[in-house]
C-alpha positions as CSV (number, residue, x, y, z in Angstrom):
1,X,0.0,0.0,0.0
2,X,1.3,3.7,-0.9
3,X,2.2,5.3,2.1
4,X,1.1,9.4,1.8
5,X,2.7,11.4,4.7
6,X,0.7,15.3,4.9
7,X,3.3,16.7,6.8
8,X,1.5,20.4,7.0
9,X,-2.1,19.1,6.9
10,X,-4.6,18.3,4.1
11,X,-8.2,19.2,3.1
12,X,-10.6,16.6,4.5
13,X,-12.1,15.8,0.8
14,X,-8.4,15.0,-0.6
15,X,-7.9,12.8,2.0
16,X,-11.0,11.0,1.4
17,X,-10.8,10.7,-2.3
18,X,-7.2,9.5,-1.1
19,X,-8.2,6.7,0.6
20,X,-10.8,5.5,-1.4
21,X,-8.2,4.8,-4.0
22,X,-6.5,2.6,-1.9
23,X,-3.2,4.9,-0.6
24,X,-3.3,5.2,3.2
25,X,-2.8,8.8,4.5
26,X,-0.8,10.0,7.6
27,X,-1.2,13.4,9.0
28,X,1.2,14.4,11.7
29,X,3.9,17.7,11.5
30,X,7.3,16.6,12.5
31,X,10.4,19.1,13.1
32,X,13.8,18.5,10.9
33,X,15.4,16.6,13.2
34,X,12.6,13.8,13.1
35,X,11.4,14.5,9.4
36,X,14.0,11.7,8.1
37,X,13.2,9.2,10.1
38,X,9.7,9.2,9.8
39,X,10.1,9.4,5.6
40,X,11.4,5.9,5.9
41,X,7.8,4.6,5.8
42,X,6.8,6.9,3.6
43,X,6.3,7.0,-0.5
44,X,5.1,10.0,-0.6
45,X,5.6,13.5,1.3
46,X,3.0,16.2,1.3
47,X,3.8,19.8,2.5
48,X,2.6,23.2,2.8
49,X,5.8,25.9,3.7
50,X,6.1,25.4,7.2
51,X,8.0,21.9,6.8
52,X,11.4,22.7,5.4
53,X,13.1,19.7,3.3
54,X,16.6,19.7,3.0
55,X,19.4,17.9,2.0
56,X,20.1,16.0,5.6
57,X,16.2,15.0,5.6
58,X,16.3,14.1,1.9
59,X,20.0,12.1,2.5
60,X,18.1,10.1,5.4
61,X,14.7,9.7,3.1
62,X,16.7,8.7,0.2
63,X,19.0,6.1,2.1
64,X,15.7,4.2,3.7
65,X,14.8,3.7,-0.4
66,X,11.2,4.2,0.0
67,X,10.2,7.6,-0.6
68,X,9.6,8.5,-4.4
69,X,7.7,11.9,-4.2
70,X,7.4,14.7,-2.3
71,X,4.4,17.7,-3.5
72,X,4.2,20.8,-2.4
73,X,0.6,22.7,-2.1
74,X,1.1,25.8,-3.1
75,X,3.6,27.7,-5.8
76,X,6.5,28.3,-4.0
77,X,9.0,25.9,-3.8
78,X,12.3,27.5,-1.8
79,X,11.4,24.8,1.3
80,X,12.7,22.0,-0.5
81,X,16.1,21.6,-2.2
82,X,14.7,20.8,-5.2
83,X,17.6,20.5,-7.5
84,X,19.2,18.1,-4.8
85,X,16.1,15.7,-4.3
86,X,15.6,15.2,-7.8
87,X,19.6,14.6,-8.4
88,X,18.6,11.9,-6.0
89,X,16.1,10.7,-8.2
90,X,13.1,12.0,-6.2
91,X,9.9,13.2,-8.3
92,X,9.5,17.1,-7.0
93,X,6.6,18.6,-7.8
94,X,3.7,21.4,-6.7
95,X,0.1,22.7,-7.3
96,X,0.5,25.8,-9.3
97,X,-2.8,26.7,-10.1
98,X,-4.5,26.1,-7.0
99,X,-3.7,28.9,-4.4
100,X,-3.1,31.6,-7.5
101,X,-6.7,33.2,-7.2
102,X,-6.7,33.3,-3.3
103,X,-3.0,35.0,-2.9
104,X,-4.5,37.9,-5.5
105,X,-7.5,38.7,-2.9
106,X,-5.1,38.9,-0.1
107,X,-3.1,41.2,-1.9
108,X,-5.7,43.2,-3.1
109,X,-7.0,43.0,0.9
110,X,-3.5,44.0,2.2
111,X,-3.9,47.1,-0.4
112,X,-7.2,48.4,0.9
113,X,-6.3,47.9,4.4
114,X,-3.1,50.1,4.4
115,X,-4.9,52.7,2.5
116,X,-8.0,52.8,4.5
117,X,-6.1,51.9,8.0
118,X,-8.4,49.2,8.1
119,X,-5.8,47.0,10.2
120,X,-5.0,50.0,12.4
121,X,-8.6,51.4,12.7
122,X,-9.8,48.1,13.9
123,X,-7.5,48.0,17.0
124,X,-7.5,51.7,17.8
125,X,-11.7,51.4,17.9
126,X,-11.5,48.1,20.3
127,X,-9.5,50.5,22.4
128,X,-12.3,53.0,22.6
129,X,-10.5,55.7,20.4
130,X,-12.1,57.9,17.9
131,X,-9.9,58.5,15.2
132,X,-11.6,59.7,12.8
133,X,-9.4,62.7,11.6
134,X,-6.5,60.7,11.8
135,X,-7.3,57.7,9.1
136,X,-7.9,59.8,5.9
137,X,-6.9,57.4,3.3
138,X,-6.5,57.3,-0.7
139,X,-8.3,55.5,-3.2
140,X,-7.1,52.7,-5.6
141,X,-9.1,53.8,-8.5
142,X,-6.4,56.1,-10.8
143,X,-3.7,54.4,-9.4
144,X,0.0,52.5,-10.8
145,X,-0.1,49.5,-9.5
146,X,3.7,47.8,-10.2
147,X,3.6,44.4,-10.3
148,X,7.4,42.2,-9.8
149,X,6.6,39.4,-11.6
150,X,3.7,38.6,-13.4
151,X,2.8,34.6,-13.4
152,X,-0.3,33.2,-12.4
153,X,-0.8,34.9,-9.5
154,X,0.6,38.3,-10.9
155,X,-1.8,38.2,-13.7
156,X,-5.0,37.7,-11.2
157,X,-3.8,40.3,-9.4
158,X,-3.7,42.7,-12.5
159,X,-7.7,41.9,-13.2
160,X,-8.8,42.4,-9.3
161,X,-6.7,45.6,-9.9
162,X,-7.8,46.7,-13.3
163,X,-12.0,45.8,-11.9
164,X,-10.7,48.5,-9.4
165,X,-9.4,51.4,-11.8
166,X,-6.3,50.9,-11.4
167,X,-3.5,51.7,-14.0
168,X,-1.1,48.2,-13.8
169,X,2.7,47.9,-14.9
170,X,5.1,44.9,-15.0
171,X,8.5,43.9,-14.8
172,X,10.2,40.6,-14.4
173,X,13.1,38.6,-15.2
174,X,12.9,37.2,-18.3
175,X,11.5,40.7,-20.0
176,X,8.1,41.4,-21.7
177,X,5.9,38.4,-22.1
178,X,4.1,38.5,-26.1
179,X,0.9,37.6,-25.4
180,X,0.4,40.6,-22.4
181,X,-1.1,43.6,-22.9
182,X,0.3,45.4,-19.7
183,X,3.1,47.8,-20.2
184,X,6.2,46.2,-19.2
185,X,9.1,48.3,-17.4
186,X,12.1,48.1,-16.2
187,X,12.6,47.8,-12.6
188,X,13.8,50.9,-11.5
189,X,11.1,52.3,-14.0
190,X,8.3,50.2,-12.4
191,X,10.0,51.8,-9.3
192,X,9.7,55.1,-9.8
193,X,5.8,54.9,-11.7
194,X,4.0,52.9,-9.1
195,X,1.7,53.9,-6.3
196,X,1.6,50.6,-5.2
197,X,4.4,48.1,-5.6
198,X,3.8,44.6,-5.1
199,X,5.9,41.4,-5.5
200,X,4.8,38.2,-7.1
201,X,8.0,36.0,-7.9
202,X,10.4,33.1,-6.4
203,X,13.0,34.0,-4.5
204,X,16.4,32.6,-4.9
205,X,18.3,31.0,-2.2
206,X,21.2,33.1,-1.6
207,X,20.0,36.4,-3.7
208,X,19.9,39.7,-2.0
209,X,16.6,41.2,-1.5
210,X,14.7,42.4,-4.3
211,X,13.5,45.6,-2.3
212,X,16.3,46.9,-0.1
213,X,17.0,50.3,0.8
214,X,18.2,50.7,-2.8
215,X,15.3,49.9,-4.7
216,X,12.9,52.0,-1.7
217,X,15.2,54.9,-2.5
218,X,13.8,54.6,-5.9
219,X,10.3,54.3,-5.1
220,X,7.8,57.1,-4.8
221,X,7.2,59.2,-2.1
222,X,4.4,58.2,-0.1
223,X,4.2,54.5,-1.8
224,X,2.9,51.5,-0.5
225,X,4.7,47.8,-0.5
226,X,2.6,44.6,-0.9
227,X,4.5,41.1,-0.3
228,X,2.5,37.6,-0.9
229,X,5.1,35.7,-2.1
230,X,8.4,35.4,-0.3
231,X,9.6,36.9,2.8
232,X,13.4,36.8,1.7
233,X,12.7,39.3,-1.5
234,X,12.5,42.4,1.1
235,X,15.1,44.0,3.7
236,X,12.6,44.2,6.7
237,X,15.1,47.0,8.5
238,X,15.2,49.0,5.1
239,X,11.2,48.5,5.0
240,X,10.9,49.9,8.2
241,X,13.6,52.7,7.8
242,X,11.5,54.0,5.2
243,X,8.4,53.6,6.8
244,X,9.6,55.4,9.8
245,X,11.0,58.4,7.6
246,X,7.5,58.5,5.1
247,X,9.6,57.9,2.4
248,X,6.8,55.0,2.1
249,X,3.1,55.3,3.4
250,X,2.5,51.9,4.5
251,X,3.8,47.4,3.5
252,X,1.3,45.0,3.6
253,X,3.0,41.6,4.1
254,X,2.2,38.4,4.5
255,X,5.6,36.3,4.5
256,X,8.8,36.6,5.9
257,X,12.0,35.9,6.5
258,X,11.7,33.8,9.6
259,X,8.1,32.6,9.8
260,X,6.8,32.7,12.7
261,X,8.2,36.3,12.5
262,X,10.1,37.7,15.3
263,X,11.4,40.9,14.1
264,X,9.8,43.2,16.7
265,X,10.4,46.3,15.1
266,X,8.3,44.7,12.0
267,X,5.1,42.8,14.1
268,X,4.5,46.5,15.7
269,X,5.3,48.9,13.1
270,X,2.1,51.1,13.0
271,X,2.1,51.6,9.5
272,X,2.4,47.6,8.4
273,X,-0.5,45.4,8.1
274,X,0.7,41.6,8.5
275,X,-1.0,38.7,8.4
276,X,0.4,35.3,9.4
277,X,1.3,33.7,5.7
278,X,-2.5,33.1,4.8
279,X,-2.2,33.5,0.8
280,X,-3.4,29.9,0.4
281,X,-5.6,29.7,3.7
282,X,-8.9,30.0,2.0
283,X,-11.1,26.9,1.9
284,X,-11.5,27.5,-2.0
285,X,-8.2,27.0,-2.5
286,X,-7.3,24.3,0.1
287,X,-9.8,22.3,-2.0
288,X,-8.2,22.9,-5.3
289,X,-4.6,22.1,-4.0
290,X,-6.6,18.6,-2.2
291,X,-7.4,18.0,-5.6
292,X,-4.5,18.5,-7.7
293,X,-2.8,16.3,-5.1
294,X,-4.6,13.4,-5.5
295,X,-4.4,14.2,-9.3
296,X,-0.7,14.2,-9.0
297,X,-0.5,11.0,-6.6
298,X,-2.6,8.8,-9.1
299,X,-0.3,9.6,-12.1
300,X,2.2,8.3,-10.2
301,X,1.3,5.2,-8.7
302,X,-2.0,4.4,-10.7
């Protein structure tokens, strides 16, 4: 029988369909140290991005001889050593089209709520303030909206933005994509154009931040930052340096560098709204990564 460890958790219909088919399903979260051993009884390992799979795990997994896959739910895949598990002959794989619509709310939500202190208003009024005067805000409609990267998510982001009024820009990596009708720029001219900046690509182990204290120097004043995708793509000091000095108006993040984060000066920074790395979290999407999952499993073993 196929053994299916879901390391991070799986939606309660994929694990049905699951084990209807005849693979048995084990859901339990285990930390680095204990990952390896427990892949020995394993053939396949589910994950979301809080278990991290490295070489050592992988070395250990690979060793026992059993394992044969490991999926990740989501788009991302920086919490796997990809290149090294498949050098060990390990099929490495994701659900890219799952999560894509559910990330583009949230980053449409972290927009609004930094530009209507929605996630500022909400405490202060639980405190028994009256603020009004001090949460005058600005409308999305009429505004640049830059977007770093524009795969799938990137390009649902640009209609929810668009259905608002707002004016949207690209730049990536690999330069302007034919088939998009979006103006493409540069970065530092995406940069200096957008109201609202916000980043939609991989990040690359090792790389230096896409947004340091650089690239905010080249923003404009009074800009906002919007980060669903990876935590490592921004300096969180040079975020908050700017913040502090209004060179940016407010960050709406929902990943970071150390997840859970711990960087104080970040989790109370009154002009940040943060949530706790939700892009996926919706029950839409949970479903549609459940069932790409058990797409992906029966391909493989039948």
């Amino acid at each position: 029988m196929v053994r299916i460890l879901a390391a991070d958790g799986l939606d309660a219909s994929a694990v049905r369909k699951l084990e209807e088919r005849g693979y048995e399903v084990l859901q339990q979260h285990y930390e680095p140290d204990e990952l390896g051993k427990a892949l020995a009884d394993v053939d396949v390992l589910l994950v979301r991005s809080a278990t991290k799979v490295r070489e050592p795990v992988i070395d250990q997994a690979v060793a026992a001889g059993r394992l044969k896959m490991i999926i990740r739910g989501g788009v991302g895949m920086d919490n796997i050593d990809v290149d090294y598990a498949r050098g060990k002959g390990l099929t490495v794989t994701n659900t890219p089209n799952a999560s894509s619509a559910a990330v583009a709310e949230l980053a449409i939500a972290h927009m609004l709520a930094v530009s209507r202190f929605l996630y500022i208003a909400n405490v202060t009024m639980r405190e028994g303030k009256w603020e009004k005067k001090a949460y005058k805000g600005v409308e999305l409609s009429g505004k640049t909206l830059g977007l770093v990267g524009l795969g799938r998510i990137g390009m649902e982001v640009a209609k929810r933005a668009e259905a608002l009024g707002m004016n949207v820009i690209y730049t990536n990596r690999s330069g302007p994509h034919i088939h998009v009708l979006y103006p493409w720029k540069t970065k530092d001219e995406l940069l200096a154009e957008s109201d609202y900046v916000s980043l939609h690509m991989p990040a690359v182990k090792g790389a230096p931040p896409v947004i340091d204290a650089g690239a905010i120097s080249k923003m404009k004043d009074g800009a906002y930052l919007i980060n669903t995708a990876r935590g490592a793509l921004v300096d969180s000091a040079a975020l908050c340096d700017a913040l502090d000095s209004g060179k940016l108006a407010g960050a709406g993040i929902d990943v970071y560098p150390e997840e859970p984060c711990k960087d104080e000066r970040l989790l109370h920074h009154p002009k940040v709204c943060m949530t706790p790395h939700i892009g996926a979290s919706t029950k839409e999407a949970q479903r549609r990564i459940g069932e790409e999952i058990v797409k992906l499993v029966t391909e493989k073993f039948g």
